[in-house]
PyMOL Python script that loads the backbone (N, CA, C, O; Angstrom):
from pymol import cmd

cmd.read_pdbstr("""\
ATOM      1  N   UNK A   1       0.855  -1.179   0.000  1.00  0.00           N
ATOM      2  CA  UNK A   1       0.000   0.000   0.000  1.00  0.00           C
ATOM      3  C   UNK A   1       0.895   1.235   0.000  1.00  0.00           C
ATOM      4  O   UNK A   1       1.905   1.163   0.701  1.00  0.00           O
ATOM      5  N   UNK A   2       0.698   2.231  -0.606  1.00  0.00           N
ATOM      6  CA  UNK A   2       1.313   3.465  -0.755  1.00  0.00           C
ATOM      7  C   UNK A   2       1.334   4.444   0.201  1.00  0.00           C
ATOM      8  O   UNK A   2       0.257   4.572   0.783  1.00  0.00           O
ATOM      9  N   UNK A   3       1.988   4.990   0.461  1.00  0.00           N
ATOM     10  CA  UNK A   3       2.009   5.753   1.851  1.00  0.00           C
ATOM     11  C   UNK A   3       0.667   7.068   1.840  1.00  0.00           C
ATOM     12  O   UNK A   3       0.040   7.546   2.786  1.00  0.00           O
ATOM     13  N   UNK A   4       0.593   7.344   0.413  1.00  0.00           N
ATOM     14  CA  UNK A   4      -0.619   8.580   0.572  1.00  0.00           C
ATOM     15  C   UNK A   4      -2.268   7.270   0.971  1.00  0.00           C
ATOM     16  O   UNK A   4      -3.111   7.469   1.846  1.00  0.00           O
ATOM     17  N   UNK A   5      -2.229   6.148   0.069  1.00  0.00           N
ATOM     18  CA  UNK A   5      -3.262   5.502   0.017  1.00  0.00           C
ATOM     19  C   UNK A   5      -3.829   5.031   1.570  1.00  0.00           C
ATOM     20  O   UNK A   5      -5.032   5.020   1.829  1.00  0.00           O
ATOM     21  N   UNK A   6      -2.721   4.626   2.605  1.00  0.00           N
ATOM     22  CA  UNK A   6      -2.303   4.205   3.766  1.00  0.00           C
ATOM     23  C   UNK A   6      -3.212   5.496   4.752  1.00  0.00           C
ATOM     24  O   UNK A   6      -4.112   5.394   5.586  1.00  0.00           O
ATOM     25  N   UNK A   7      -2.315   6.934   4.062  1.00  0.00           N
ATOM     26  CA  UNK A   7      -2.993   8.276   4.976  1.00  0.00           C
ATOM     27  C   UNK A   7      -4.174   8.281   4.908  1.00  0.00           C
ATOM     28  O   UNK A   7      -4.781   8.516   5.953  1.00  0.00           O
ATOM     29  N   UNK A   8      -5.013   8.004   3.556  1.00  0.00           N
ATOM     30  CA  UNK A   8      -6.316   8.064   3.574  1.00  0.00           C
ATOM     31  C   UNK A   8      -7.414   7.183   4.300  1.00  0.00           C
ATOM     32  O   UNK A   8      -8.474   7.406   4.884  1.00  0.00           O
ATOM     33  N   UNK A   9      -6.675   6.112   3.991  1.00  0.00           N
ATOM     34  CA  UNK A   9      -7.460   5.232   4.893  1.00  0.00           C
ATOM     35  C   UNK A   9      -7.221   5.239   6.179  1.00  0.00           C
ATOM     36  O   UNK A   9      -8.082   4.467   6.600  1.00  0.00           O
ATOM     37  N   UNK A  10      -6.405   5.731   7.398  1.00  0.00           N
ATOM     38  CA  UNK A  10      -5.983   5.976   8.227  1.00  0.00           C
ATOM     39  C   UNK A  10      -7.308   6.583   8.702  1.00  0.00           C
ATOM     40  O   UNK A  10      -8.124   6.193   9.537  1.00  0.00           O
ATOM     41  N   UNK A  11      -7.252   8.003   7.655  1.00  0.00           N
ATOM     42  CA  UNK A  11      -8.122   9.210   7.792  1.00  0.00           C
ATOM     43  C   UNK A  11      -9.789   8.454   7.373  1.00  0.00           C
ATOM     44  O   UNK A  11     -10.682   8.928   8.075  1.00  0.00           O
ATOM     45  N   UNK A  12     -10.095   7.766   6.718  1.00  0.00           N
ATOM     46  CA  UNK A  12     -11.458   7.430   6.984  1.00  0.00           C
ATOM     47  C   UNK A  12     -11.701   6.122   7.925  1.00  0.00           C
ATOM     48  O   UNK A  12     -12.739   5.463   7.876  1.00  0.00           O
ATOM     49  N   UNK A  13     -10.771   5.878   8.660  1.00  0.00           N
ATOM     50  CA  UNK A  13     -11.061   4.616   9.461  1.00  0.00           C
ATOM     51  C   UNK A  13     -11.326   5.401  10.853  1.00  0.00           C
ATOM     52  O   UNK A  13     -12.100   5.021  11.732  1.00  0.00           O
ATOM     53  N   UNK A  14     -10.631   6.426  10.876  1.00  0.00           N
ATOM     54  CA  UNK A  14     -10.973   7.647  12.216  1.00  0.00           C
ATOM     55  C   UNK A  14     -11.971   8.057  11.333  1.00  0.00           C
ATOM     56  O   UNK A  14     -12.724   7.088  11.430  1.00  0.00           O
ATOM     57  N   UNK A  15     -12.429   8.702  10.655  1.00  0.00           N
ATOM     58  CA  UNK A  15     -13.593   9.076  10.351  1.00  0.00           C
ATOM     59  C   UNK A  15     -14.829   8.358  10.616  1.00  0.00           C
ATOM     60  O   UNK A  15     -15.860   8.981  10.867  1.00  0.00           O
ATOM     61  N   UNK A  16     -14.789   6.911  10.570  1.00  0.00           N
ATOM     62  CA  UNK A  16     -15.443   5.778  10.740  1.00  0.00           C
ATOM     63  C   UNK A  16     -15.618   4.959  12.011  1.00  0.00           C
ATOM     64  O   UNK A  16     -16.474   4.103  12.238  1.00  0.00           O
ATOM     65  N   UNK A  17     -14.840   5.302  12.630  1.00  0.00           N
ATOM     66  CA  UNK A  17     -14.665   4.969  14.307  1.00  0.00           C
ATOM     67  C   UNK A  17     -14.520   3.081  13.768  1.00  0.00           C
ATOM     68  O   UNK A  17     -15.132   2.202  14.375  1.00  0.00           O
ATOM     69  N   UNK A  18     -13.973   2.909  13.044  1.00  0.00           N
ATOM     70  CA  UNK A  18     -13.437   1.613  12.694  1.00  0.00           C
ATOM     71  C   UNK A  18     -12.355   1.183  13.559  1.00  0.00           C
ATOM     72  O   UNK A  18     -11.173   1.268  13.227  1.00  0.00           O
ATOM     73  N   UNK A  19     -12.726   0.758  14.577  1.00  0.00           N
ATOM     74  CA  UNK A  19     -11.510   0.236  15.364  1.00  0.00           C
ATOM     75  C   UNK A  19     -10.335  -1.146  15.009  1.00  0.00           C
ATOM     76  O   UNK A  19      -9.154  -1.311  15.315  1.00  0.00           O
ATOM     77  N   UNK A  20     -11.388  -2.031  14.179  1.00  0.00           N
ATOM     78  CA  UNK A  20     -10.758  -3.090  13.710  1.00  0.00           C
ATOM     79  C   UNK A  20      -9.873  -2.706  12.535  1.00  0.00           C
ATOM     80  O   UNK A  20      -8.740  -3.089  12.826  1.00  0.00           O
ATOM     81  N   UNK A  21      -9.873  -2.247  11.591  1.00  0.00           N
ATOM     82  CA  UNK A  21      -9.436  -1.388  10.310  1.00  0.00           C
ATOM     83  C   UNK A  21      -8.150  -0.447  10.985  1.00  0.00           C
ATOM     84  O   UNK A  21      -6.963  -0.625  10.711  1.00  0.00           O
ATOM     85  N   UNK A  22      -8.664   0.561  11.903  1.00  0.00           N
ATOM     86  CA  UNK A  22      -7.522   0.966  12.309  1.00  0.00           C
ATOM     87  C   UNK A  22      -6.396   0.351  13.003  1.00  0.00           C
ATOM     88  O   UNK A  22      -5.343   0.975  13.135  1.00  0.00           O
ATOM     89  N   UNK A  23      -6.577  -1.062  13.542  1.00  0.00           N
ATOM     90  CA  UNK A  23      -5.472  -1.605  14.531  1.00  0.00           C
ATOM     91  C   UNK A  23      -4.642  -2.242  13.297  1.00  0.00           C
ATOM     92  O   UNK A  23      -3.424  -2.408  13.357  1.00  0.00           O
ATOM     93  N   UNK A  24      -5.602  -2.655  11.924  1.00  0.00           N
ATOM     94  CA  UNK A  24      -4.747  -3.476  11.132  1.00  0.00           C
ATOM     95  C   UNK A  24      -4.131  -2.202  10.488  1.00  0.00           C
ATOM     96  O   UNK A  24      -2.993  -2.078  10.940  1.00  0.00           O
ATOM     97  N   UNK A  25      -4.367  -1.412   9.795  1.00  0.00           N
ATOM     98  CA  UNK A  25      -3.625  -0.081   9.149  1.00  0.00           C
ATOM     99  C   UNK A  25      -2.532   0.922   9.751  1.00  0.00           C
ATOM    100  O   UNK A  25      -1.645   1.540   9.162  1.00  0.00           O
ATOM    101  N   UNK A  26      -2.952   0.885  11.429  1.00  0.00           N
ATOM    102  CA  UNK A  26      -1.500   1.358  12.094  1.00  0.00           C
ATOM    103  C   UNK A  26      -0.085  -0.011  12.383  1.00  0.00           C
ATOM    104  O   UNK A  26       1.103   0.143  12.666  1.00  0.00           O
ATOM    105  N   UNK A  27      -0.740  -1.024  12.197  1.00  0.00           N
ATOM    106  CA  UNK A  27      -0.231  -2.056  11.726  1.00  0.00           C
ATOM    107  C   UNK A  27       1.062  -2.257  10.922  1.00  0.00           C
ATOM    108  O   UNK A  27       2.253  -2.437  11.175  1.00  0.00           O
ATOM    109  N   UNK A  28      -0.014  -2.101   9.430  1.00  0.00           N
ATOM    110  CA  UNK A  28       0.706  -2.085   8.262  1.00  0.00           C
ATOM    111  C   UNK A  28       1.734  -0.853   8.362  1.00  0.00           C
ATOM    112  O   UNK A  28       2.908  -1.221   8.401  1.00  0.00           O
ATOM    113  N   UNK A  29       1.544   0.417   8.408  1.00  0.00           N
ATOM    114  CA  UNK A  29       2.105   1.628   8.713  1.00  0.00           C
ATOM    115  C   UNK A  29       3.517   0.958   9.843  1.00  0.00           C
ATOM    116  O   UNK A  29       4.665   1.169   9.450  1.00  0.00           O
ATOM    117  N   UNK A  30       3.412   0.553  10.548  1.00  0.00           N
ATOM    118  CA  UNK A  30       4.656   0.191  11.416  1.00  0.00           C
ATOM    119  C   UNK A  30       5.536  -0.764  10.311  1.00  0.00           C
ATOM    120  O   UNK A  30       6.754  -0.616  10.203  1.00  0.00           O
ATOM    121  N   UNK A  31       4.735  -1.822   9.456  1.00  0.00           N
ATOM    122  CA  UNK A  31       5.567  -2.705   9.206  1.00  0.00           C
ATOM    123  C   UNK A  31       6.425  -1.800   7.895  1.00  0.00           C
ATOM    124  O   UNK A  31       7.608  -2.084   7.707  1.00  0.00           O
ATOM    125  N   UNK A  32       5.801  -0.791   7.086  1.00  0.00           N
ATOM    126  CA  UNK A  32       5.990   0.038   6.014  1.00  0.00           C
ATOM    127  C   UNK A  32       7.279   0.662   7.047  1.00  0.00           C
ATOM    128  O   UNK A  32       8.366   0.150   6.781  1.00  0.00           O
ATOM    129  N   UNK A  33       7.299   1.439   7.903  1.00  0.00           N
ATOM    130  CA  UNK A  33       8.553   2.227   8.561  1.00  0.00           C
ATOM    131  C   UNK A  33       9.415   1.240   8.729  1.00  0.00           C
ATOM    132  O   UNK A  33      10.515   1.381   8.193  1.00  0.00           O
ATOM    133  N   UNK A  34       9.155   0.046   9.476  1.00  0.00           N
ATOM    134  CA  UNK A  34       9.866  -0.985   9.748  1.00  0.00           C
ATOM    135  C   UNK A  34      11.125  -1.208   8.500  1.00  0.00           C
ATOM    136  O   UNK A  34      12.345  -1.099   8.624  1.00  0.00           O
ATOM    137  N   UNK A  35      10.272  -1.573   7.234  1.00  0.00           N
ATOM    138  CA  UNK A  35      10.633  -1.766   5.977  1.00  0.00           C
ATOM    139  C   UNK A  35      11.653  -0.754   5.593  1.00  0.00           C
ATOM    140  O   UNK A  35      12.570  -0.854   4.779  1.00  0.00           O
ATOM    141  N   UNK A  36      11.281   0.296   6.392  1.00  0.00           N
ATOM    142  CA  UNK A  36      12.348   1.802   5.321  1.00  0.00           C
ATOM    143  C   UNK A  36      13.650   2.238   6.600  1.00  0.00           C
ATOM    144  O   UNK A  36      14.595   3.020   6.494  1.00  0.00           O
ATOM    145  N   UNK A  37      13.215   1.368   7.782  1.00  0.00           N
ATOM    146  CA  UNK A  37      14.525   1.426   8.801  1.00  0.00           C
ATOM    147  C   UNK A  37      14.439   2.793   9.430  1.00  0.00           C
ATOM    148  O   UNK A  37      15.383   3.471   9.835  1.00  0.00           O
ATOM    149  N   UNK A  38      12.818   3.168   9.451  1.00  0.00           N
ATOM    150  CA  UNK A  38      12.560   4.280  10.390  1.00  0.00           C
ATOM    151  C   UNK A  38      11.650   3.184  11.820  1.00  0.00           C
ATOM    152  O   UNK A  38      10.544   2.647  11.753  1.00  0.00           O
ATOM    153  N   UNK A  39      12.755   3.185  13.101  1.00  0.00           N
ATOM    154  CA  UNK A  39      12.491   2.535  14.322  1.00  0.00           C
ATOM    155  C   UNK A  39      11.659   3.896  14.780  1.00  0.00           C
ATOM    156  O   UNK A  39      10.886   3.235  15.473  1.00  0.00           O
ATOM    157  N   UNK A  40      11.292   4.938  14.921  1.00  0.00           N
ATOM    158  CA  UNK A  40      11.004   5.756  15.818  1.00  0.00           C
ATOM    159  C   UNK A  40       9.617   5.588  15.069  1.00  0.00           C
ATOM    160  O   UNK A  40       8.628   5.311  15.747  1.00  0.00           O
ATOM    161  N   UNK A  41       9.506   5.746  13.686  1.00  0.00           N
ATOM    162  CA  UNK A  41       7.848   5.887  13.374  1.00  0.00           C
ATOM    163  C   UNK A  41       7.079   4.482  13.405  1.00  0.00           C
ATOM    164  O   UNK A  41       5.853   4.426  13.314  1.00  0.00           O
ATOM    165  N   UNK A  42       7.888   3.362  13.539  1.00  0.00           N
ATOM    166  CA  UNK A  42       7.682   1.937  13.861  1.00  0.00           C
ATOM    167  C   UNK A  42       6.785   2.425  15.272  1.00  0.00           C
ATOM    168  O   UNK A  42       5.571   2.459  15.471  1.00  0.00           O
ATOM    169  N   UNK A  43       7.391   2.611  15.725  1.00  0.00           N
ATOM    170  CA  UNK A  43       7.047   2.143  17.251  1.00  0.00           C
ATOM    171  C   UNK A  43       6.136   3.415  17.715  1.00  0.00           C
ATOM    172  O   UNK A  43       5.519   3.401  18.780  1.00  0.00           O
ATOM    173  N   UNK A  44       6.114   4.557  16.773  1.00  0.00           N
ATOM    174  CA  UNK A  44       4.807   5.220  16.922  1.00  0.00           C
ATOM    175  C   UNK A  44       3.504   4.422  16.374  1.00  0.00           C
ATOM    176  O   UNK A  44       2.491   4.217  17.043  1.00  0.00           O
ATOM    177  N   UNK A  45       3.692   4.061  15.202  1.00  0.00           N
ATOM    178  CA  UNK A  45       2.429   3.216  14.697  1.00  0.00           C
ATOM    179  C   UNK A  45       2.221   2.275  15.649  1.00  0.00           C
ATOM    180  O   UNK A  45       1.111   2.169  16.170  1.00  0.00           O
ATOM    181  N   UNK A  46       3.184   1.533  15.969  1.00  0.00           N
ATOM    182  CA  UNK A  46       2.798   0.205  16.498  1.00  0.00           C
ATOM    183  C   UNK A  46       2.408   0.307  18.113  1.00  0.00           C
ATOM    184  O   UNK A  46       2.192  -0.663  18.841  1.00  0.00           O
ATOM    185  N   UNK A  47       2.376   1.387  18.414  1.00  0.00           N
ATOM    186  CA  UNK A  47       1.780   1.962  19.986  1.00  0.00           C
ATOM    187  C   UNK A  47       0.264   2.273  19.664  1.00  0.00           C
ATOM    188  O   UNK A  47      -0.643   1.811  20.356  1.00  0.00           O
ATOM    189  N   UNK A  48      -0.007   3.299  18.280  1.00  0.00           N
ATOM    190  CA  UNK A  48      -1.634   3.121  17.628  1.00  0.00           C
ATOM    191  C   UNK A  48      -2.022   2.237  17.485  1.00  0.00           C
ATOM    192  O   UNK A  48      -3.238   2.143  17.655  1.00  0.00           O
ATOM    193  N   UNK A  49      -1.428   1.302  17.174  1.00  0.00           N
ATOM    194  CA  UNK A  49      -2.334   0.002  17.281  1.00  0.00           C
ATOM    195  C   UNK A  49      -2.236  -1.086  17.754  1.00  0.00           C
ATOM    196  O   UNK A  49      -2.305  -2.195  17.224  1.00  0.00           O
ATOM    197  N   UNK A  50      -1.965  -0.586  19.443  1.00  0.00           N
ATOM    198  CA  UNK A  50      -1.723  -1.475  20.271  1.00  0.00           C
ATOM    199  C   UNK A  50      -2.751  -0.856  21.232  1.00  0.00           C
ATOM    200  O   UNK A  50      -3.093  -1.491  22.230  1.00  0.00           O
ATOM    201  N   UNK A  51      -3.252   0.349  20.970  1.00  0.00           N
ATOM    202  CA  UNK A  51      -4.203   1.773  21.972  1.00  0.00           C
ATOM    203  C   UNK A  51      -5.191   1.110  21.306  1.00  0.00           C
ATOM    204  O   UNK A  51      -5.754   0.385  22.126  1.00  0.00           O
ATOM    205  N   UNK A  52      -5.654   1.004  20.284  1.00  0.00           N
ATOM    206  CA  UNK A  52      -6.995   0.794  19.022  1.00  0.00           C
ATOM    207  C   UNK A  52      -7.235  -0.313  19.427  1.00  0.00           C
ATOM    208  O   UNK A  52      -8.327  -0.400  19.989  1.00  0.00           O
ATOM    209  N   UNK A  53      -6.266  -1.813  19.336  1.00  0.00           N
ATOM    210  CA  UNK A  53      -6.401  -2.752  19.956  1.00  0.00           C
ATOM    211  C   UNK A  53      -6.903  -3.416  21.431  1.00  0.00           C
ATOM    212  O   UNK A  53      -7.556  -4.406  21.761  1.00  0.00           O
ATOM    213  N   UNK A  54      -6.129  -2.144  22.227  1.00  0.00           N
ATOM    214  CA  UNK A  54      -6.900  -1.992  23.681  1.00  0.00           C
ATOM    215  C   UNK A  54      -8.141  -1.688  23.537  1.00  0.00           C
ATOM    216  O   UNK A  54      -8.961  -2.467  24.023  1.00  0.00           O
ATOM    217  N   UNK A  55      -8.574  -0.587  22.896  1.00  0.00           N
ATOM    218  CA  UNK A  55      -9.764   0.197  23.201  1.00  0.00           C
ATOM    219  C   UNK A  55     -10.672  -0.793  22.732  1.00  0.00           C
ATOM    220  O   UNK A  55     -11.365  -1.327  23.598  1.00  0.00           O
ATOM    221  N   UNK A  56     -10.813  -1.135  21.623  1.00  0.00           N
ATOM    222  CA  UNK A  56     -11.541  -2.415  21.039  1.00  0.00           C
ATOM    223  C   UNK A  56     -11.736  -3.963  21.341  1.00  0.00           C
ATOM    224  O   UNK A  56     -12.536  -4.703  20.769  1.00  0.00           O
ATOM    225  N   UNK A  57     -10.882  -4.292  22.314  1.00  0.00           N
ATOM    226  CA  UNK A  57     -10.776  -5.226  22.890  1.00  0.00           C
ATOM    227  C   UNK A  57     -10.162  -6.640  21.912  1.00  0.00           C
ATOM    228  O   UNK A  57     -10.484  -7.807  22.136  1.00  0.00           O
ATOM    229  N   UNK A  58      -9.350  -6.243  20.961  1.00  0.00           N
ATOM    230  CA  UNK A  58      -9.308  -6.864  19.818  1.00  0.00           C
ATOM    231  C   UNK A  58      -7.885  -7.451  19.861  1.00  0.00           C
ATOM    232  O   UNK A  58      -6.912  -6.731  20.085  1.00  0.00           O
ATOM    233  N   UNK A  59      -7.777  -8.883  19.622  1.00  0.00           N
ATOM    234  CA  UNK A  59      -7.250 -10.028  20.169  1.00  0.00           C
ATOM    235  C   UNK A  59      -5.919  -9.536  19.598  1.00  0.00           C
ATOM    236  O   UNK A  59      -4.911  -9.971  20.153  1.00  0.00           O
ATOM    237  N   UNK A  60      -5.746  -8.588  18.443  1.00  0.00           N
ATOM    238  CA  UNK A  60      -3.915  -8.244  18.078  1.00  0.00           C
ATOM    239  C   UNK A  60      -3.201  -7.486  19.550  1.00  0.00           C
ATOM    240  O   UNK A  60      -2.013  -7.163  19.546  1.00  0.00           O
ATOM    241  N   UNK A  61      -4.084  -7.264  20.759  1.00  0.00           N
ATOM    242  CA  UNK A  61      -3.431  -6.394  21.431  1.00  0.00           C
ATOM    243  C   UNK A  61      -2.276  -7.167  22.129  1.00  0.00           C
ATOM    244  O   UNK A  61      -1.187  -6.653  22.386  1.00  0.00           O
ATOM    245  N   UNK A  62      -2.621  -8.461  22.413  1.00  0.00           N
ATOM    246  CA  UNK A  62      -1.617  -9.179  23.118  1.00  0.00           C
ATOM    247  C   UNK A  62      -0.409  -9.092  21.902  1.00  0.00           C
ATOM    248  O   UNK A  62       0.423  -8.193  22.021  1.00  0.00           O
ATOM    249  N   UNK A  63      -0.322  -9.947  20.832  1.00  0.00           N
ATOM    250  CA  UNK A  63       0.993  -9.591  19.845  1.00  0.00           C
ATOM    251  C   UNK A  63       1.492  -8.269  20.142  1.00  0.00           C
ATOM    252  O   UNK A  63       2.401  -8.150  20.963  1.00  0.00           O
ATOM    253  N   UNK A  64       1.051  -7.373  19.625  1.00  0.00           N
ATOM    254  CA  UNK A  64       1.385  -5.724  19.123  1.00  0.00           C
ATOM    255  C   UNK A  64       2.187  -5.500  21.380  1.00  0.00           C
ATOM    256  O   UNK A  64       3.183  -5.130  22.002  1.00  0.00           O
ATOM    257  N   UNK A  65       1.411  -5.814  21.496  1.00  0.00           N
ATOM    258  CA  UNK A  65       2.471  -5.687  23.114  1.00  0.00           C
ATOM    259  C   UNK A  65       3.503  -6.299  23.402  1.00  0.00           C
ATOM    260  O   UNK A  65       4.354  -5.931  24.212  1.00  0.00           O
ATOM    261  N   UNK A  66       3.503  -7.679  22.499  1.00  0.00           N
ATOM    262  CA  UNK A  66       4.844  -8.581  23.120  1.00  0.00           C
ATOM    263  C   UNK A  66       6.294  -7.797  21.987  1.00  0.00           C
ATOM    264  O   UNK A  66       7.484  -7.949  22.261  1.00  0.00           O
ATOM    265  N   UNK A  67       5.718  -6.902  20.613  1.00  0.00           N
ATOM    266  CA  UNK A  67       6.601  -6.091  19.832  1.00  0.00           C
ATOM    267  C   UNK A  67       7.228  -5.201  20.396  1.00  0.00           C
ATOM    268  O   UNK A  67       8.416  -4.876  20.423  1.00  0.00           O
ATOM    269  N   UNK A  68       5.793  -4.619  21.109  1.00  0.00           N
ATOM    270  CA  UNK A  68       6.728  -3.394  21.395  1.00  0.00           C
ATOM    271  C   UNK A  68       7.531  -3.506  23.013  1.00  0.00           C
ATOM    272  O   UNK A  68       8.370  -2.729  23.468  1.00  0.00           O
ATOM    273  N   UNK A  69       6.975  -4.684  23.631  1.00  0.00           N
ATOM    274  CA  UNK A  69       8.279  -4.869  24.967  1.00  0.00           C
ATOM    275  C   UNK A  69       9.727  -5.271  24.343  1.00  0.00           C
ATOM    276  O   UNK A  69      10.801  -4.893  24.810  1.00  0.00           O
ATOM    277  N   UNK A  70       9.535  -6.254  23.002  1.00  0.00           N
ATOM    278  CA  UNK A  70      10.633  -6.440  22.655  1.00  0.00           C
ATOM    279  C   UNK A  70      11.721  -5.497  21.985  1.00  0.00           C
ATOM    280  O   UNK A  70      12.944  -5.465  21.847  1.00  0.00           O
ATOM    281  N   UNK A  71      10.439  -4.634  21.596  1.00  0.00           N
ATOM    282  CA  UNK A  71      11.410  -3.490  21.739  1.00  0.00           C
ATOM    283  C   UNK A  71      11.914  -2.131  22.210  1.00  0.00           C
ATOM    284  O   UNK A  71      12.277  -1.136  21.582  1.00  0.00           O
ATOM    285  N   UNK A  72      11.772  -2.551  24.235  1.00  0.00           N
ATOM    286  CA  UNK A  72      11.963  -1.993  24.866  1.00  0.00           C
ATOM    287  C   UNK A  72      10.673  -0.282  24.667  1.00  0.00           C
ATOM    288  O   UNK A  72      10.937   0.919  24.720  1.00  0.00           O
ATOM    289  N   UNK A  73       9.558  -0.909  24.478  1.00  0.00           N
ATOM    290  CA  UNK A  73       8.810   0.498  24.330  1.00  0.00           C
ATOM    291  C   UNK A  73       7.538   0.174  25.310  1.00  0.00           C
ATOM    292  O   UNK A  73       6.777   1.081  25.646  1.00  0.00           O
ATOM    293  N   UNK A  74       7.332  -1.354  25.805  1.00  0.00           N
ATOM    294  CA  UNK A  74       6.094  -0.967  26.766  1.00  0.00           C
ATOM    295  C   UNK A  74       6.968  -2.172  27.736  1.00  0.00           C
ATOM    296  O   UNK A  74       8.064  -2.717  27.609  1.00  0.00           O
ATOM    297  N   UNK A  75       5.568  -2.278  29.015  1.00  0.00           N
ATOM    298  CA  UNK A  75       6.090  -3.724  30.071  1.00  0.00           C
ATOM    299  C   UNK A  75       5.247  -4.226  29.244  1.00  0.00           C
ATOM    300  O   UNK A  75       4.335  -3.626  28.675  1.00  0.00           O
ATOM    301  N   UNK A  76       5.661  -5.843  29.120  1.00  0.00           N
ATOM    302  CA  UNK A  76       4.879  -6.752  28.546  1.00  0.00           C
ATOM    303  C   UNK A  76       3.822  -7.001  29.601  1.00  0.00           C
ATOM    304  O   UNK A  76       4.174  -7.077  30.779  1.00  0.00           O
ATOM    305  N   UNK A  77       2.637  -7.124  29.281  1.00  0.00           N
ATOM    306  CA  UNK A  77       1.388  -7.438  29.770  1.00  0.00           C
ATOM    307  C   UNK A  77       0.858  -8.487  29.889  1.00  0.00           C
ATOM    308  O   UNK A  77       0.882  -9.079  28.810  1.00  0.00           O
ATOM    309  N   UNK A  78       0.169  -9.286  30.996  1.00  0.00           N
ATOM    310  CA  UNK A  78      -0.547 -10.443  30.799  1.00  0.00           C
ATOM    311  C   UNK A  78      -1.788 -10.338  30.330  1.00  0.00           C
ATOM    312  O   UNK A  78      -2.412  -9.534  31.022  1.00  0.00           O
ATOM    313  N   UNK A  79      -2.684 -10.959  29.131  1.00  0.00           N
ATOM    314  CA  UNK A  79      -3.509 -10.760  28.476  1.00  0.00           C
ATOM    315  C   UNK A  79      -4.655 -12.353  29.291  1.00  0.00           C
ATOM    316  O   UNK A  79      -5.785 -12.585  28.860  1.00  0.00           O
TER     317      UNK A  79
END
""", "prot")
cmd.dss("prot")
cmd.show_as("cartoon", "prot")
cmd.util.cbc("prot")
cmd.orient("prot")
């Protein structure tokens, strides 16, 4: 997905109060930074959709937490 195509849908999944859509799209967005060897916007995305995941109660939250303890950005959590 293209990084403008990515913004848009970002922007209508908040428009949409799509919580499931947004945990997978801040997702993808981490794995896209991941890909380009930006760690700081990684682990911004991947904190959005680990929050989206919380808020929604939506089963990626346990993964997206064991990422970002591993990489030293949250305490790992028992789910």
């Amino acid at each position: 997905m293209q990084r403008d195509e990515l913004d848009q849908a970002l922007l209508a999944a908040h428009a949409d109060h799509d919580i499931a859509e947004l945990v997978r799209l801040y997702t993808v967005a981490a794995e896209t930074a991941e890909a380009d060897d930006d760690v700081e916007a990684a682990n911004f995305f991947l904190t959005h959709a680990f929050v989206f995941a919380l808020e929604g109660g939506a089963p990626e939250a346990a993964p997206l937490n064991q990422r970002l303890a591993a990489r030293g950005c949250a305490k790992l959590l028992e789910f």
